[in-house]
C-alpha positions in Angstrom: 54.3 181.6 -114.3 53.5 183.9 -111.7 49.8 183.7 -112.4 49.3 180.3 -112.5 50.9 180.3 -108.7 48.9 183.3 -107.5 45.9 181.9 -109.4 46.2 178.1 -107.3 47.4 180.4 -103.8 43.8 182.2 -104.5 41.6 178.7 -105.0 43.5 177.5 -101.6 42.8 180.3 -99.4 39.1 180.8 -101.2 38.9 176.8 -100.4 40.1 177.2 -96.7 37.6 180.2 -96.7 34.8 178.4 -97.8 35.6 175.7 -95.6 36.3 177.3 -92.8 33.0 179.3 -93.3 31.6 176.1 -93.4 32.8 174.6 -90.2 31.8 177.8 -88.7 28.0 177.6 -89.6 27.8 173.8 -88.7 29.3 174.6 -85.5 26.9 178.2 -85.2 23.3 175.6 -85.6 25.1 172.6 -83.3 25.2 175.4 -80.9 21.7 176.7 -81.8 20.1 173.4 -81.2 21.8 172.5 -78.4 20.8 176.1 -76.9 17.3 175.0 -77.9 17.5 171.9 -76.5 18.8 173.3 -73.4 16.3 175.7 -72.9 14.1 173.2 -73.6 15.2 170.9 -70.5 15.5 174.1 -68.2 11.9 174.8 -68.6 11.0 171.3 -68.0 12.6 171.1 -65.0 10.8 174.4 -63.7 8.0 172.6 -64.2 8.7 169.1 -62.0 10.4 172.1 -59.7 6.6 173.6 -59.2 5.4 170.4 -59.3 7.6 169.5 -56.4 7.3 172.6 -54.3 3.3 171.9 -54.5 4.1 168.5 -53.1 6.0 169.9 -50.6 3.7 172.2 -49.4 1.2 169.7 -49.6 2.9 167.5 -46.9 4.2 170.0 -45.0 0.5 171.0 -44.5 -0.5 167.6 -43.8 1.9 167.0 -41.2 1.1 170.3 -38.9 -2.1 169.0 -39.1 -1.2 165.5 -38.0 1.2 167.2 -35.4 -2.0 169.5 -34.4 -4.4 166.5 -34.1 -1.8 164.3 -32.3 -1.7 167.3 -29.5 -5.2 167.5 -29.1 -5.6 164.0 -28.7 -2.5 164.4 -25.8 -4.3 166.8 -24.4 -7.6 165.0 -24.1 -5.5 162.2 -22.9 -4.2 163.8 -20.0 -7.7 165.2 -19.0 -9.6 161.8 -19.5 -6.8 160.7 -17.5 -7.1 163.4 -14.3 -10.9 162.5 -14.9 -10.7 158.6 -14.0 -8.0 159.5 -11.2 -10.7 162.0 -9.9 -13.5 159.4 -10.3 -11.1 156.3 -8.7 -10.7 158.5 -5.7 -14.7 159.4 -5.6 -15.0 155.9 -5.9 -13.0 154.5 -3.2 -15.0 157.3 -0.9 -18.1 156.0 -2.1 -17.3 152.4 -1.0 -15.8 153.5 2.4 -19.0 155.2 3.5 -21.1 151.9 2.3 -18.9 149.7 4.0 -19.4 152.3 7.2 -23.3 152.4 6.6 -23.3 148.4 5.9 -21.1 148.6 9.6 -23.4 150.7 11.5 -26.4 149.3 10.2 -25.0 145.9 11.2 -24.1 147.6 15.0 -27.8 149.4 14.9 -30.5 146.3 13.4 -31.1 143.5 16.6 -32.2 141.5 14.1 -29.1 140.5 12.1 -28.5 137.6 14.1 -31.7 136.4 13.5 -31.7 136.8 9.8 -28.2 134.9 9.7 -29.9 132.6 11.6 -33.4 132.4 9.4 -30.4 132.4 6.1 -29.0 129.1 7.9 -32.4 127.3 8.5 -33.8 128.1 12.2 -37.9 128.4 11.6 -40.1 130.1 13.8 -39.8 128.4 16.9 -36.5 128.4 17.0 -36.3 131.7 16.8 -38.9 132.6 19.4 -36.6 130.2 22.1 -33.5 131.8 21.0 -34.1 135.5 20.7 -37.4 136.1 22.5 -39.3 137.2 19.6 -43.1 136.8 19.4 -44.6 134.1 16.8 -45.5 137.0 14.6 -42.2 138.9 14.6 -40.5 135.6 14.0 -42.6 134.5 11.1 -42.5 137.9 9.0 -39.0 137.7 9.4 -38.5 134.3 7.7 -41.2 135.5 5.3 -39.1 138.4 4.4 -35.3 137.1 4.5 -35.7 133.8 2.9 -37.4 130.8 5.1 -40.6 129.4 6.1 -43.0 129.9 8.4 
């Protein structure tokens, strides 16, 4: 009887052999393919990664320059800006010396009353009662400023 036993304890423990050998080299390519697929993935990644950085960079690049540009354009703001001030002031010189030389020239010329008057419509005779001026001098100056003669 003994052999029988030992015979049926041998198939069982060959059985859980096999089976565990079995269960061992499903779980040993599992493992293999998930390594695979794994690795797989990882090197993907790398690759967006890259892809990425180059992005990066790119923008990165893109915005020093905009930052660059944007300072240049403040500085040439600033200077366009002294420039007008400068010019305003040159300006407002300019017409305080006309307005002095319109003055004076005003103060200096006899004849501005009589052109204001030629402007409003006094002929020559009119003139020659009112400011003693010849017939000639009156009549070139309503030829010149505007009237008859």
């Amino acid at each position: 009887m003994n052999p029988p036993l030992a015979n049926t304890l041998t198939n069982v423990s060959e059985s859980f052999v096999l089976m565990g050998f079995s269960v061992v080299t499903i779980a040993f390519v599992v493992t293999f393919f998930a390594v695979f697929w794994l690795y797989r993935f990882v090197l993907q990644l790398k690759r967006e990664c890259a892809n990425l950085t180059t992005i990066v960079d790119g923008n990165k690049n893109d915005i020093y320059g905009l930052c660059s540009a944007a300072l240049t354009v403040n500085e040439s703001t600033a200077m366009t800006h002294e420039q007008l001030h400068e010019l305003k002031q040159q300006l407002t010189h300019i017409v305080e010396k006309i307005s002095e030389l319109e003055q004076s020239d005003f103060v200096n010329n006899p004849y501005n009353v009589d052109i204001r008057k030629i402007r409003d419509g006094a002929g020559v005779t009119e003139l020659m009662r009112q400011s003693d001026l010849s017939y000639d001098e009156a009549a070139l100056l309503i030829r010149l400023h505007g009237g008859k003669a």
